[in-house]
C-alpha positions as CSV (number, residue, x, y, z in Angstrom):
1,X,-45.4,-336.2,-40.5
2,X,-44.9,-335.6,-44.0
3,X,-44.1,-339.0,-45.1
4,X,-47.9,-339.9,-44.5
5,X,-49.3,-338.0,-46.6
6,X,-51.0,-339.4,-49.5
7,X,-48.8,-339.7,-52.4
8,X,-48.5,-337.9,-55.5
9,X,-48.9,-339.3,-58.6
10,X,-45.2,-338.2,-59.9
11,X,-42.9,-340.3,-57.8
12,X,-39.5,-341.6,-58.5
13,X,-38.7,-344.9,-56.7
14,X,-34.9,-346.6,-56.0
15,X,-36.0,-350.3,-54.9
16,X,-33.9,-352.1,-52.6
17,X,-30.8,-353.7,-53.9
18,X,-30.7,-350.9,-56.3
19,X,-27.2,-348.9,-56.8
20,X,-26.6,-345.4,-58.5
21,X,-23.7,-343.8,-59.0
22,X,-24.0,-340.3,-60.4
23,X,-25.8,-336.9,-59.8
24,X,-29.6,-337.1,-59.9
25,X,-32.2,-334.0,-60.8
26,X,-35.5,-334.9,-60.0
27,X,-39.4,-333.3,-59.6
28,X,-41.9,-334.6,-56.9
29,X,-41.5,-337.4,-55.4
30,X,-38.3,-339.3,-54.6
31,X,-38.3,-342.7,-52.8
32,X,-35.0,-343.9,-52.3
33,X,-34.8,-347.9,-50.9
34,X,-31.7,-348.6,-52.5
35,X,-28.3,-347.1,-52.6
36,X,-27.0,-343.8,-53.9
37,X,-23.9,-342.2,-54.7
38,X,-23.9,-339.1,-56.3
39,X,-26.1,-335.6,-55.4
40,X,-29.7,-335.6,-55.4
41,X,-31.1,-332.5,-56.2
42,X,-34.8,-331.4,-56.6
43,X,-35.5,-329.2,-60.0
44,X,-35.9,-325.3,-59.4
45,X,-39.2,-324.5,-58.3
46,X,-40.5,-327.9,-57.3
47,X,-42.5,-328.8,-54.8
48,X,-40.6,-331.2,-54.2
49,X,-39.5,-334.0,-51.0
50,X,-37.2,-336.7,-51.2
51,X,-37.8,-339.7,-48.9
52,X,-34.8,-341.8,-47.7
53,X,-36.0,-345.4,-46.1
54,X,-34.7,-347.2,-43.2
55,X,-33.1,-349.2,-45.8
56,X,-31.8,-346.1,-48.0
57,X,-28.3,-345.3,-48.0
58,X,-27.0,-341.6,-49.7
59,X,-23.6,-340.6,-49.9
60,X,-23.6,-336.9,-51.6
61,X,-25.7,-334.1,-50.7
62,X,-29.4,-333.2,-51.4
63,X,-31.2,-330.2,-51.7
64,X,-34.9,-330.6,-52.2
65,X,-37.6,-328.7,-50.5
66,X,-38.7,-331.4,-48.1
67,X,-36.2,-334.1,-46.9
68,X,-37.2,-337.2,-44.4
69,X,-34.2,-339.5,-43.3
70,X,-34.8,-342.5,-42.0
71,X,-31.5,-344.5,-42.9
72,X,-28.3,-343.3,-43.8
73,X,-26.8,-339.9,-45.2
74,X,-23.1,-338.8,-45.5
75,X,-23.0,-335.9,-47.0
76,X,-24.4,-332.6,-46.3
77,X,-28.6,-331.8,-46.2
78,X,-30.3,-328.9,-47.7
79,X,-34.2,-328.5,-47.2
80,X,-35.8,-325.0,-48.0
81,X,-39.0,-326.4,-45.9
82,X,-38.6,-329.1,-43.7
83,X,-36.5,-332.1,-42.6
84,X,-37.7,-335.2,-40.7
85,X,-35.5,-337.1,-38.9
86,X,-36.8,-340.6,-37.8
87,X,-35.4,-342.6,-34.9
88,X,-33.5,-344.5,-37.0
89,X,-31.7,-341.6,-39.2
90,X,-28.3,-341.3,-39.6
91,X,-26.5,-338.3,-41.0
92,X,-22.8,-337.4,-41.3
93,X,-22.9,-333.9,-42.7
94,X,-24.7,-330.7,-41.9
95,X,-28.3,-330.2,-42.0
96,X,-29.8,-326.5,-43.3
97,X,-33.5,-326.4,-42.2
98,X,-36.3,-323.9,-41.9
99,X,-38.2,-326.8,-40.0
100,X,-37.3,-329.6,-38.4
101,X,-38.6,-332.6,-36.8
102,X,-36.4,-335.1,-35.1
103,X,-37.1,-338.3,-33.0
104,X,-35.6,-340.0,-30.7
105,X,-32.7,-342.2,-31.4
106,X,-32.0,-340.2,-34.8
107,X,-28.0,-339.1,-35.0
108,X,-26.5,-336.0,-36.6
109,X,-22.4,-336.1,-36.8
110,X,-22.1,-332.4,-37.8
111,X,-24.0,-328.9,-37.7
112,X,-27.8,-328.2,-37.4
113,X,-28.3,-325.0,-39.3
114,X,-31.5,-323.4,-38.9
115,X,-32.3,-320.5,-41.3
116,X,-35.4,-318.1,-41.2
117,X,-35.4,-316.8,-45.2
118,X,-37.5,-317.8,-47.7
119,X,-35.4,-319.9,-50.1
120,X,-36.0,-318.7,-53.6
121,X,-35.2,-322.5,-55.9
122,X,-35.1,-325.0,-53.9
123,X,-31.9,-325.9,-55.7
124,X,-30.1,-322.6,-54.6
125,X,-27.8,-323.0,-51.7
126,X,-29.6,-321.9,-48.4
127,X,-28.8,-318.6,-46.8
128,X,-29.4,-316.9,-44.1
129,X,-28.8,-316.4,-40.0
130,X,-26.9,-319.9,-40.1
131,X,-27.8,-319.7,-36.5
132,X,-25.4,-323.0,-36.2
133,X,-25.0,-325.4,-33.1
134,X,-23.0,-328.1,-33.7
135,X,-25.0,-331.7,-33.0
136,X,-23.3,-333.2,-29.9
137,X,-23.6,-329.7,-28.0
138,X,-27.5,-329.9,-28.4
139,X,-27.2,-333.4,-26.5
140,X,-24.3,-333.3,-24.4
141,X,-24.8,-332.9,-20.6
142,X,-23.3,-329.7,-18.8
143,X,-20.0,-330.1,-17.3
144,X,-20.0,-330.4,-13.4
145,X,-19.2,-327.2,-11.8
């Protein structure tokens, strides 16, 4: 998983018991502990990933090129490379994703986008197929017949 990967030396860190209201720009590495309420958005042409810890809590969007939930998000999720979900994610809002990784327990309450293009900013809304199925159909059991 990308979260254990050794870290860079530009990261951004929201401790716990931390609260920010307002839209947020940032480049590398952001670990959020704390709470946020605003956007989060990586700067064009970053490498960038944002990390949200069990303890994290986001209500906006984000658009970053790599995004790994592991507490909350309400709001909608837009990662140009990858998103990891852990068992204890929570998202209310739509995920856009070229790749995904998702464990068990994690919950989306929305639609998991999947798009095939090459995303050119990761700050630029993602397009593409939008091949979209909604959350609850990817886990719901077939009807009887």
């Amino acid at each position: 998983m990308l979260a254990k990967r050794k870290i860079d030396t530009a990261v951004t860190l929201i401790a716990s018991g931390t609260e920010i209201t307002g839209d947020m720009r940032f480049a590398h590495q952001l670990y959020l502990n704390g709470r946020m309420t605003g956007n989060i958005v990586a700067l064009e042409g970053d490498d960038a990933t944002v990390v949200i810890s069990e303890s994290g809590r986001v209500t906006g969007d984000i658009r970053a090129l790599n995004v790994i939930i592991s507490g909350q998000v309400e709001g909608n999720v837009f990662a140009a490379g990858r998103v990891e979900l852990a068992g204890s994610a929570r998202v209310r809002g739509d995920v856009h994703y070229r790749l995904m990784e998702m464990q068990l327990g994690a919950t989306v309450d929305g639609r998991m986008l999947h798009h095939e293009v090459e995303v050119v900013g990761v700050g630029a809304a993602i397009a593409g197929s939008g091949n979209a199925l909604p959350a609850a159909a990817s886990i719901s059991p077939a009807p009887d017949a």
